[in-house]
Structures are given as C-alpha cells and as structure tokens.
PASEBA-1860 file (N, C-alpha, C; in nm, 3 decimals):
! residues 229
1> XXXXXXXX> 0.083/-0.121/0.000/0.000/0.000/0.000/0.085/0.125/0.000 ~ 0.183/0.117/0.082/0.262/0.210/0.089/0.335/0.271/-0.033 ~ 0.388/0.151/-0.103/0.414/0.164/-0.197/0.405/0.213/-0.347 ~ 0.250/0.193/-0.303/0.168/0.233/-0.428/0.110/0.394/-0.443 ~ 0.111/0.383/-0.301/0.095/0.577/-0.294/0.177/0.643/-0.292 ~ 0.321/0.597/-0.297/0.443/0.641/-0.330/0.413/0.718/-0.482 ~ 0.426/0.555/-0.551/0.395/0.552/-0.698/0.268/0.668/-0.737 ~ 0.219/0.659/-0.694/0.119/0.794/-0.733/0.112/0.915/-0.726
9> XXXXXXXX> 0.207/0.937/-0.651/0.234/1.107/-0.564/0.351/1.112/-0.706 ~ 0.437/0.989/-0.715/0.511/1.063/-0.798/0.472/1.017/-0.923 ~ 0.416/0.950/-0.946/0.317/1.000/-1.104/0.313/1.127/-1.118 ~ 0.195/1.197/-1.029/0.108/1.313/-1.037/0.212/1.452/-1.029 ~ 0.362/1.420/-0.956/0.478/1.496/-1.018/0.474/1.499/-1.160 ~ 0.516/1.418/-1.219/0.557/1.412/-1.329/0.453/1.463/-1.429 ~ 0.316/1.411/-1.421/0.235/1.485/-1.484/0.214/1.622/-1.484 ~ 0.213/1.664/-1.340/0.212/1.810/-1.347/0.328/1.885/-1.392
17> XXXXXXXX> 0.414/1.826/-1.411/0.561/1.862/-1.475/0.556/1.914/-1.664 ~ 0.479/1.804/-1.665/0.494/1.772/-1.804/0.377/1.888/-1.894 ~ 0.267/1.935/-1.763/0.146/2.015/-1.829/0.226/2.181/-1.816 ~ 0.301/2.189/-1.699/0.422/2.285/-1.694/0.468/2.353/-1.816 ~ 0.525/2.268/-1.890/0.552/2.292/-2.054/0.524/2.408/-2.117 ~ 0.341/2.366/-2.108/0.273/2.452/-2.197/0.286/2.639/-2.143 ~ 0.289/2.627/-2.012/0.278/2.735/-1.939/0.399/2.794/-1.941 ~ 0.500/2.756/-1.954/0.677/2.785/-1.990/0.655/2.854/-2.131
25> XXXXXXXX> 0.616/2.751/-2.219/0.609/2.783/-2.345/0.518/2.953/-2.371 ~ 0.400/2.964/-2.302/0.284/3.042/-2.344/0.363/3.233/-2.278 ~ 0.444/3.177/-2.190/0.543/3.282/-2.155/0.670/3.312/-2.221 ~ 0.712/3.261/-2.269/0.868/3.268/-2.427/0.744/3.285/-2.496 ~ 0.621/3.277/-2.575/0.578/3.312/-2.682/0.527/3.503/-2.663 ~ 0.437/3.480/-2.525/0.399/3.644/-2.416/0.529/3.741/-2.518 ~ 0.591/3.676/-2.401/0.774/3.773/-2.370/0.790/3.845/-2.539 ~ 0.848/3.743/-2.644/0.903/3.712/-2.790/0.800/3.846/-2.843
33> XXXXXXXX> 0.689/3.805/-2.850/0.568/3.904/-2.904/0.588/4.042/-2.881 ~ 0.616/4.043/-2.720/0.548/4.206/-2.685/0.695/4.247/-2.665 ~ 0.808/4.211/-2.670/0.942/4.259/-2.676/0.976/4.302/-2.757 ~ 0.936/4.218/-2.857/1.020/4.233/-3.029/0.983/4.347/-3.096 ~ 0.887/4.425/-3.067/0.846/4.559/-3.094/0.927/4.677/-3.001 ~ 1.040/4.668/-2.901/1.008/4.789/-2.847/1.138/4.832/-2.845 ~ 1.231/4.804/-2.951/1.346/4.855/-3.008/1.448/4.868/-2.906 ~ 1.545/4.920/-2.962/1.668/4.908/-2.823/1.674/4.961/-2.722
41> XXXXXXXX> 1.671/4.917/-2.628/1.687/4.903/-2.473/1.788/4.852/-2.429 ~ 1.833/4.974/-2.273/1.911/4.863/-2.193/1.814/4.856/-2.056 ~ 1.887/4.734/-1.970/1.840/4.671/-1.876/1.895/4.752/-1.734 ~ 1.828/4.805/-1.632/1.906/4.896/-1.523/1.841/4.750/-1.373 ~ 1.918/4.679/-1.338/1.914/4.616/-1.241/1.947/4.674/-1.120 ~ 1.871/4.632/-1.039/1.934/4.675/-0.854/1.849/4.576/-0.757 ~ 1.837/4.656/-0.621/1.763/4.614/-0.544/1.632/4.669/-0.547 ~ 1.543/4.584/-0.469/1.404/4.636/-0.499/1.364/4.683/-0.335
49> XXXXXXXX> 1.527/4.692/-0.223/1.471/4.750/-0.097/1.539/4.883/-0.091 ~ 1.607/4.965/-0.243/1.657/5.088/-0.213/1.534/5.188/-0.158 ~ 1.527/5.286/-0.126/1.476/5.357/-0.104/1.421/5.519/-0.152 ~ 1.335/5.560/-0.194/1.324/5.660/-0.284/1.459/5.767/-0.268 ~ 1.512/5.832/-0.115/1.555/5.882/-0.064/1.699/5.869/-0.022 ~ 1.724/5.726/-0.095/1.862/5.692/-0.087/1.915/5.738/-0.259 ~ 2.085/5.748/-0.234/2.188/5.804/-0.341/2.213/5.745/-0.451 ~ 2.149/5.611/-0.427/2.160/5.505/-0.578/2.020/5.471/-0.629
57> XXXXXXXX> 1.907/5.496/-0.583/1.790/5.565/-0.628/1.839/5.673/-0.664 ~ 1.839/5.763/-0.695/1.836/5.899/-0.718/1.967/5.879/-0.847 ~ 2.015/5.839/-0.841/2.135/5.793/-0.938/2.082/5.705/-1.059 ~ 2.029/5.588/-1.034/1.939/5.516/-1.109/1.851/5.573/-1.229 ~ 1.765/5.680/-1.137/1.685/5.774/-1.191/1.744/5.862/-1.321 ~ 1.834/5.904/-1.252/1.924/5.975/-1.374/1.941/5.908/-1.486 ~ 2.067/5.815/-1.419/2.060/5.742/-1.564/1.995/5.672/-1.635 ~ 1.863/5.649/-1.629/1.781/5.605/-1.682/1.691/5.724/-1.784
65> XXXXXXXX> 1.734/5.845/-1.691/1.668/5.944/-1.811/1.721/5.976/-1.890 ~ 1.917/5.984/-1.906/1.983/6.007/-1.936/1.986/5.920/-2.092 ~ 1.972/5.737/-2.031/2.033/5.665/-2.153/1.887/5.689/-2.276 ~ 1.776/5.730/-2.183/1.679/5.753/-2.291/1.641/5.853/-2.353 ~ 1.687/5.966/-2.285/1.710/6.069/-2.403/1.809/6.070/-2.511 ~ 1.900/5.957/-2.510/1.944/5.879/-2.580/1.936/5.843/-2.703 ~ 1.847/5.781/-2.641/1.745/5.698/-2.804/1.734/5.547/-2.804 ~ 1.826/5.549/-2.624/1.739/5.411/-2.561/1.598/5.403/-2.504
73> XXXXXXXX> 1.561/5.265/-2.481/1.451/5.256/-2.409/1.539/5.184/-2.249 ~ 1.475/5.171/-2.144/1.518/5.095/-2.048/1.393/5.008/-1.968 ~ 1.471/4.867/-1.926/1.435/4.757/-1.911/1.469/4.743/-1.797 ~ 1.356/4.685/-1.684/1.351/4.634/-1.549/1.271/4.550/-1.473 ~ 1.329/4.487/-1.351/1.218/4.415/-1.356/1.092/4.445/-1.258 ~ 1.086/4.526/-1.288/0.911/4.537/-1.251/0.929/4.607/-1.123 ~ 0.928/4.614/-1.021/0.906/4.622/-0.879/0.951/4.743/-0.855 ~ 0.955/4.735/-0.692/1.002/4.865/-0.653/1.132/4.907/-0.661
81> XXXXXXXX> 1.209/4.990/-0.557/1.319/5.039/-0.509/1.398/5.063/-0.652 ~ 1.551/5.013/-0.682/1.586/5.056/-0.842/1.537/5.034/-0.927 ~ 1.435/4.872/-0.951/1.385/4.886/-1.110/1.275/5.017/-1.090 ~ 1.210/5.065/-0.987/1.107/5.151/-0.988/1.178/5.312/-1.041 ~ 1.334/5.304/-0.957/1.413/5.438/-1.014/1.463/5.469/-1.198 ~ 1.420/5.322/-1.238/1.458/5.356/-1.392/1.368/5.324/-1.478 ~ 1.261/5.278/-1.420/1.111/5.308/-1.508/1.079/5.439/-1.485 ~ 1.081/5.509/-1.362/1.049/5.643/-1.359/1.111/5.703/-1.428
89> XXXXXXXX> 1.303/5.691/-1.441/1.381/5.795/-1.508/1.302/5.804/-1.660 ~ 1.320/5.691/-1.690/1.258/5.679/-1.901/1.112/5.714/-1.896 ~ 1.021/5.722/-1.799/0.885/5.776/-1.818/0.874/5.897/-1.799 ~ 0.984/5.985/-1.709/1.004/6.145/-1.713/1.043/6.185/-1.802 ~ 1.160/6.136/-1.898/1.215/6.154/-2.033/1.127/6.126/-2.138 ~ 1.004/6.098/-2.132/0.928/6.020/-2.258/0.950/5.937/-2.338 ~ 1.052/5.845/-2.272/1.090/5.704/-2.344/1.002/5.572/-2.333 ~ 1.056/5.449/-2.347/1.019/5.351/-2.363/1.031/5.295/-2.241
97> XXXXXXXX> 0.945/5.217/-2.143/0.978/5.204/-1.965/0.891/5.045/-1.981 ~ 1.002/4.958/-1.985/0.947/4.823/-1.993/0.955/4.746/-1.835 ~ 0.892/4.734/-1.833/0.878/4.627/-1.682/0.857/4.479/-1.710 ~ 0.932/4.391/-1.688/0.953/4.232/-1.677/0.927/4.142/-1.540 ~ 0.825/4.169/-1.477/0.772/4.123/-1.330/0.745/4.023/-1.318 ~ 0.783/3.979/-1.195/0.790/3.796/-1.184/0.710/3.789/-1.031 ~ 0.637/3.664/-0.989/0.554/3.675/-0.925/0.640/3.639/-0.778 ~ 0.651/3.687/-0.638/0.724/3.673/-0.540/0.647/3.697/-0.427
105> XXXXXXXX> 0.661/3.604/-0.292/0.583/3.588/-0.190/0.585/3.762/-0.140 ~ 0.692/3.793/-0.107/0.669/3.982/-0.052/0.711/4.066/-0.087 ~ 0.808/4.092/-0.163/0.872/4.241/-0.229/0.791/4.270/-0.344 ~ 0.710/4.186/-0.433/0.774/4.246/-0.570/0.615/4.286/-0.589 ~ 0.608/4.393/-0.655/0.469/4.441/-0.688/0.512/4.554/-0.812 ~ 0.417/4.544/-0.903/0.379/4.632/-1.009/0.475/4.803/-0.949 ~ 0.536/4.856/-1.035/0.559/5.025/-1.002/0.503/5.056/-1.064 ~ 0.437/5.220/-1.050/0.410/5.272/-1.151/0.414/5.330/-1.293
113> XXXXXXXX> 0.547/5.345/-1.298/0.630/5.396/-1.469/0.662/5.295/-1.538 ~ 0.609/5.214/-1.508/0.614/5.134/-1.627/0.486/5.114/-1.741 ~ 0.534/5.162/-1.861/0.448/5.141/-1.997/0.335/5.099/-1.962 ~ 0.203/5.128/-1.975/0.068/5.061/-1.973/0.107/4.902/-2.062 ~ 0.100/4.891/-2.205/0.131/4.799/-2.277/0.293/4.758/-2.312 ~ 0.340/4.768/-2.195/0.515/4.782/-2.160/0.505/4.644/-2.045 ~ 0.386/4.622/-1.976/0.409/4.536/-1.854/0.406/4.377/-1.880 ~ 0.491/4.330/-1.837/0.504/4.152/-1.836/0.528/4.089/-1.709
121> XXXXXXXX> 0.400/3.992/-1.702/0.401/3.901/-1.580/0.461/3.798/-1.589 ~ 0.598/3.728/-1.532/0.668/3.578/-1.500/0.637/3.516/-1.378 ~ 0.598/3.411/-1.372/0.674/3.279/-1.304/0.759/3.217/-1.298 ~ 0.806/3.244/-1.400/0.957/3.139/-1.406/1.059/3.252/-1.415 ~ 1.153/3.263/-1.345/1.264/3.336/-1.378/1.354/3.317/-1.430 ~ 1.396/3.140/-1.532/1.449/3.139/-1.616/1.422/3.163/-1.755 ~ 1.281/3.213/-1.750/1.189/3.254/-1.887/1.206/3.438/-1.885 ~ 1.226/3.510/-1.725/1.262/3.620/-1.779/1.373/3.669/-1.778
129> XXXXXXXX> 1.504/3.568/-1.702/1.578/3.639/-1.765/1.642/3.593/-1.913 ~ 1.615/3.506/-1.981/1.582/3.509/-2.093/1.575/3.630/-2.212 ~ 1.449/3.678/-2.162/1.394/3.798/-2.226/1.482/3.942/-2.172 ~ 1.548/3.970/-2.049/1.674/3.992/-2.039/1.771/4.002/-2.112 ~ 1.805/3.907/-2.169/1.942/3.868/-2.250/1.882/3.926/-2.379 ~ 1.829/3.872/-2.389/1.749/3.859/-2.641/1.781/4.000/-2.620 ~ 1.677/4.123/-2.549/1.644/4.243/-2.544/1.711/4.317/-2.514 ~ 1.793/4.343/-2.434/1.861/4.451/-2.384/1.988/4.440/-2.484
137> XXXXXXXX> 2.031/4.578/-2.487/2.136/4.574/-2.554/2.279/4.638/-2.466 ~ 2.238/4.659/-2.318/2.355/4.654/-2.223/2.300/4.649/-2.066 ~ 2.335/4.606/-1.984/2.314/4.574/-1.843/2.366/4.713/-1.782 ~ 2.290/4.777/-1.697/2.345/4.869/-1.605/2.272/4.752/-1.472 ~ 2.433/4.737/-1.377/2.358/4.697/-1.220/2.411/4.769/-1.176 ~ 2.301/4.798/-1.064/2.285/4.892/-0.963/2.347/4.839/-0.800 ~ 2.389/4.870/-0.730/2.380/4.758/-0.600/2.269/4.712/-0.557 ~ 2.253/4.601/-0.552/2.165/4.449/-0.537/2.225/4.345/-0.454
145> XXXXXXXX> 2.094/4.233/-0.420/2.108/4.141/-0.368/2.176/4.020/-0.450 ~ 2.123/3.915/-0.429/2.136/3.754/-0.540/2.038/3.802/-0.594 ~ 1.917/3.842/-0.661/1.874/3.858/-0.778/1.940/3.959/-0.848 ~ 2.029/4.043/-0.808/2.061/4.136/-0.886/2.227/4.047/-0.957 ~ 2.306/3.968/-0.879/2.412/3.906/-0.891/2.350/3.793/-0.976 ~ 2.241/3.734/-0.938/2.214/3.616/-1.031/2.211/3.677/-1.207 ~ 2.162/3.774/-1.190/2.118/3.848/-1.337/2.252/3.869/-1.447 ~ 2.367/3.955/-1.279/2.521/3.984/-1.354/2.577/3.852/-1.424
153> XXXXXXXX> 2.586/3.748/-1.360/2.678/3.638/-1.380/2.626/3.537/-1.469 ~ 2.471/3.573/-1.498/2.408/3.460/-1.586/2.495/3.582/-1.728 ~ 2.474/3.675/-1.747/2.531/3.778/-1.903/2.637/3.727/-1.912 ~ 2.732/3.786/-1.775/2.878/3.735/-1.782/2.885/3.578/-1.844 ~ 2.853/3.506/-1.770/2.872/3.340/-1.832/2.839/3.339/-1.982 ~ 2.723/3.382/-2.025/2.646/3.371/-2.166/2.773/3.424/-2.262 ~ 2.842/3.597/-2.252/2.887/3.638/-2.334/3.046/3.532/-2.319 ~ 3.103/3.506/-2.198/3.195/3.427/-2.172/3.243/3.332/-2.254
161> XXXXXXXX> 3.127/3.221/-2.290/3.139/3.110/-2.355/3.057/3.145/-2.490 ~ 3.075/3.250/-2.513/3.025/3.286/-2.681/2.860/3.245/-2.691 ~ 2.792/3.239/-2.601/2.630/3.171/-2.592/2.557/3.330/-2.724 ~ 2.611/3.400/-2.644/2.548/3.543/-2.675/2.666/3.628/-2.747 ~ 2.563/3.760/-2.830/2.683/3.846/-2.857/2.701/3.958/-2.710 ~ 2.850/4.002/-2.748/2.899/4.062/-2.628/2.804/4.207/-2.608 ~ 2.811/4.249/-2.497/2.717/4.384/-2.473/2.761/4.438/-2.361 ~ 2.764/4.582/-2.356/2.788/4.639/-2.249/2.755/4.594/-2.099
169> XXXXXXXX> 2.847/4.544/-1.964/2.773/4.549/-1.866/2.890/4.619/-1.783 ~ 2.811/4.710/-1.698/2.829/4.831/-1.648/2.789/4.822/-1.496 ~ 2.882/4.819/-1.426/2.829/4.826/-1.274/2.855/4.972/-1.230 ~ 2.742/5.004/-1.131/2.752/5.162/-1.149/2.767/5.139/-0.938 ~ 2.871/5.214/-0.919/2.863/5.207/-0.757/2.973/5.122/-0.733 ~ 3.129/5.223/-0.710/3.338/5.181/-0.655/3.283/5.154/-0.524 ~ 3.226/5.173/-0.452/3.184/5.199/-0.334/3.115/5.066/-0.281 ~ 3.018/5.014/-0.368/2.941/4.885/-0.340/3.021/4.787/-0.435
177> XXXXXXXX> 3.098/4.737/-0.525/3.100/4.662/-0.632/3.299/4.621/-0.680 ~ 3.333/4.726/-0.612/3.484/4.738/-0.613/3.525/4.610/-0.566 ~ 3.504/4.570/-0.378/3.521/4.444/-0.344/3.509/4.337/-0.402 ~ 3.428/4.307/-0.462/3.355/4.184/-0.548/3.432/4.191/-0.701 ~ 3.517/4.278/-0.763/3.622/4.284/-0.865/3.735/4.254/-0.851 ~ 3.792/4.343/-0.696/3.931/4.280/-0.626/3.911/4.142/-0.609 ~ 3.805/4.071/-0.580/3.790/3.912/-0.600/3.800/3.874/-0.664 ~ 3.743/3.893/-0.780/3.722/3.834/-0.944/3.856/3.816/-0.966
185> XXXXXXXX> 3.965/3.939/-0.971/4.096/3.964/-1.041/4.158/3.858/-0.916 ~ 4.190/3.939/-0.784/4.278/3.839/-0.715/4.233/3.678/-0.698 ~ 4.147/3.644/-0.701/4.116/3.487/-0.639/4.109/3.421/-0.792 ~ 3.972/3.437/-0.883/3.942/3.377/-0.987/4.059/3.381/-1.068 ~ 4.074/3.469/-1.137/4.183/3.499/-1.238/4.333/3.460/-1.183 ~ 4.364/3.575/-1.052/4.535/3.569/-1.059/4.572/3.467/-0.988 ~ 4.518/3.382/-0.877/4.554/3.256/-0.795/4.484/3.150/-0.826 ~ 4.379/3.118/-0.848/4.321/2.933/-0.890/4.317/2.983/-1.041
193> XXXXXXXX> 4.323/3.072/-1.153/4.306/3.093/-1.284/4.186/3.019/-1.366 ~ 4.110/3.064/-1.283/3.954/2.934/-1.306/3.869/3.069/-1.406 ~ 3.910/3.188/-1.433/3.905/3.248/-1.597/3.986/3.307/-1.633 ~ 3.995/3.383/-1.741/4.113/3.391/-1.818/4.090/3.572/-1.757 ~ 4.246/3.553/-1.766/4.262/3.790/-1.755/4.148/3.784/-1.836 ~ 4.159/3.801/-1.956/4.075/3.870/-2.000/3.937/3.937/-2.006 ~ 3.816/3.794/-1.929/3.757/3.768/-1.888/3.657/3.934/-1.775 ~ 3.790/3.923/-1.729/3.775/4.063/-1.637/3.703/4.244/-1.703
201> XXXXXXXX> 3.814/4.241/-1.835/3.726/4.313/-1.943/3.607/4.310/-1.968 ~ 3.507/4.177/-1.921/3.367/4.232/-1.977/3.305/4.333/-1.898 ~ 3.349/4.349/-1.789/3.275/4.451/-1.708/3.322/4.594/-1.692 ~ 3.261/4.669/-1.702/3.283/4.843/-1.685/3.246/4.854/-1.521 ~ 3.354/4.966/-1.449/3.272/5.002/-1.331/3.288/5.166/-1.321 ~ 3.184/5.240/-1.312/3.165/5.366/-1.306/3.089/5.438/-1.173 ~ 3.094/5.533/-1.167/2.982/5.627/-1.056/2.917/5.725/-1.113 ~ 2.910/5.751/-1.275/2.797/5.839/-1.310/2.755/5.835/-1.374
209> XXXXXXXX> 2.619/5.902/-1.438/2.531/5.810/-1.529/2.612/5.886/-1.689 ~ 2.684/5.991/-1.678/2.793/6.013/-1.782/2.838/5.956/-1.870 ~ 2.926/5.842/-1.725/3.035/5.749/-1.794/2.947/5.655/-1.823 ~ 2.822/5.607/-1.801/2.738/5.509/-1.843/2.752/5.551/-2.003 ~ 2.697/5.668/-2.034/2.665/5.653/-2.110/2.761/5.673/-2.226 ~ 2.847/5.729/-2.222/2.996/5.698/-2.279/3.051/5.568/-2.333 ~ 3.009/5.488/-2.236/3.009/5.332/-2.269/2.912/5.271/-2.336 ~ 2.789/5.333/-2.323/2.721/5.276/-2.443/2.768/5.305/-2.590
217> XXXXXXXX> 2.755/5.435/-2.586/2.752/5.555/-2.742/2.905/5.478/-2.796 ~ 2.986/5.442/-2.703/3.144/5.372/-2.759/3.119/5.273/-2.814 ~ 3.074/5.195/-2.745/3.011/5.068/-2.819/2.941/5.028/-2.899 ~ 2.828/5.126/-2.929/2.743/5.105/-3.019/2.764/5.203/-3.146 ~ 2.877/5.274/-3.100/2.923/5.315/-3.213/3.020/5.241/-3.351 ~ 3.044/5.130/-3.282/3.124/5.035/-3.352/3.018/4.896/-3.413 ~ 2.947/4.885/-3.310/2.874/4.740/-3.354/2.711/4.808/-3.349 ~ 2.626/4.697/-3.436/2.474/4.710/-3.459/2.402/4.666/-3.341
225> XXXXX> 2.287/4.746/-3.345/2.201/4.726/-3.247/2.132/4.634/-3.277 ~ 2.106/4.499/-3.235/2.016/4.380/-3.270/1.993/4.309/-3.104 ~ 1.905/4.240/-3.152/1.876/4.099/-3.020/2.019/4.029/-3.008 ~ 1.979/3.926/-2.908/2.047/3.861/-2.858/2.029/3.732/-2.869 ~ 2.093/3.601/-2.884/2.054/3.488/-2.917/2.043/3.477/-3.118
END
C-alpha cells in the first residue's frame, strides 16, 4: 500500500511537470511578441529594498533618463526600489519604460512607470531572464542582492562562452562593487586561474550616469544594435 501511494504522488509529479511545458512555453511566446516591438533598450538592475531617498535611487533615476534621451529605451524588472528608479527615469524623459515582473511571496509588486502595454508578468525566472538577454542591448547593475548578482553572472557566463553576442555590462557604484572585482581579479583569475585575464574586461565600473553613457555611445558606435541569441 505504501508503496503504491508512493507511486502515485510521484506520477502526479511528473504529470504536473509535463502540463508545466505549456505554461513555460505560453510565456517565451507572451515575452518574444510584446518585446520584439520595443526597439533598443538597456536593462538597469538593482535592489528592490533601495529607497526613494537613498543616493543610488536617485542615481538610477538619472541614468535612466539620461540613456533615454538617448534613443534608448530601459528595461527592469518590474518592482520597486531601483527597477522603480529607472522606469520612472525613461517615463520622465518620454521614453520607452518596460517592466519584466515575476511573481514573489513579498517584495515584488507592479511600479508605476512602467508602460501601460510595456508590462510583463513571470513565473519562471528562467523565462525572464531570458527575455533579459534577447532584449537589452547593455546591463546597467545597480547595488543588489542575489537577484541582482544572479542576473550579472548569468550575461557574464552567456557572453563568456560565446552563448550570446557581447554587450555592455556596467556596474555603477566603486563603493558597493569594487570588493567583489578585487575578488574576481585576485582569487578567480590571478591565484586558482579558473578564468582567463581577459575575462575581467567584460565589465565596466563607473559612478555616473555620464560614464554610463559613454560606454554605451562607444560601443554602439562600432557594432549594430540587434537581439540577442
């Protein structure tokens, strides 16, 4: 008996696994659709517990109005604290303010500046950052938690092993982000050599939304603006 209700519990895994699919799928088709219209964008990552009143909010903001007076659009994911500081920046500028929102037990809720027909709901967060990668055509992170680090190191890895073409990523904040480079260079690279020097080059680190954007206009002055994948 025991046995058999074993066998059934994990049947009814597997089935519900397998109806999963469709719902994975119906979100890469969502995403593909309402993305592929909204021309180049970059992506401004952070935390979603900054605070209106804190210096990297207020920084965020900028450069987000900055890269879209541009003739970017900017991409976030949905919520409050920084993605909320760079949907606002591109909706004060009259740009393009895409929100990519994923569903989470307590932080994450709808902001306001983001696009009426700009907003996308996830469950799966390997389906948005996905739409992440294809779309954006450079990463600004902000200081963040592990969703903001999960976001850096999934680009880094992608452009790393040639998955993707290369694209600006830009950590904005010597102050928060410096430590975590002196690592990269001293531990990864110069003592276990588990990546190459070079490796270290994919990342820019700056403190103003200036030099952000310096690094875009450099870059995209040389190569075409397209998707990713």
């Amino acid at each position: 008996m025991r046995k058999d209700k074993h066998s059934r519990e994990w049947n009814e895994v597997k089935t519900n696994d397998s109806w999963a699919i469709f719902k994975i799928m119906g979100e890469f088709v969502n995403g593909y659709e309402k993305l592929s219209r909204i021309g180049p964008c970059v992506s401004i990552f952070g935390s979603a517990r900054t605070k209106p009143d804190e210096k990297y909010y207020r920084l965020a903001e900028k450069i987000a109005q900055k890269i879209t007076e541009s003739g970017y659009g900017v991409i976030t994911g949905g919520g409050p604290g920084i993605m909320e500081a760079g949907n606002k920046g591109a909706h004060l500028a009259g740009g393009t303010s895409v929100g990519l929102n994923i569903a989470l037990p307590f932080e994450q809720h709808d902001n306001p500046y983001i696009d009426s027909d700009k907003s996308l709901d996830f469950d799966y967060f390997f389906v948005r950052k996905v739409m992440f990668v294809k779309y954006s055509q450079g990463f600004v992170v902000m200081p963040g938690g592990f969703g903001t680090l999960d976001e850096l190191f999934e680009a880094l890895t992608l452009i790393q092993t040639n998955k993707i073409d290369s694209f600006p990523i830009i950590l904005v904040g010597r102050d928060y982000w410096s430590g975590l480079l002196d690592w990269i260079k001293k531990t990864l690279s110069d003592t276990f050599k588990t990546i190459s020097p070079d490796d270290i080059n994919l990342i820019h680190l700056v403190d103003t939304e200036d030099e952000v954007l310096k690094i875009l206009d450099d870059f995209y002055g040389k190569y075409n603006l397209s998707p990713n994948f």
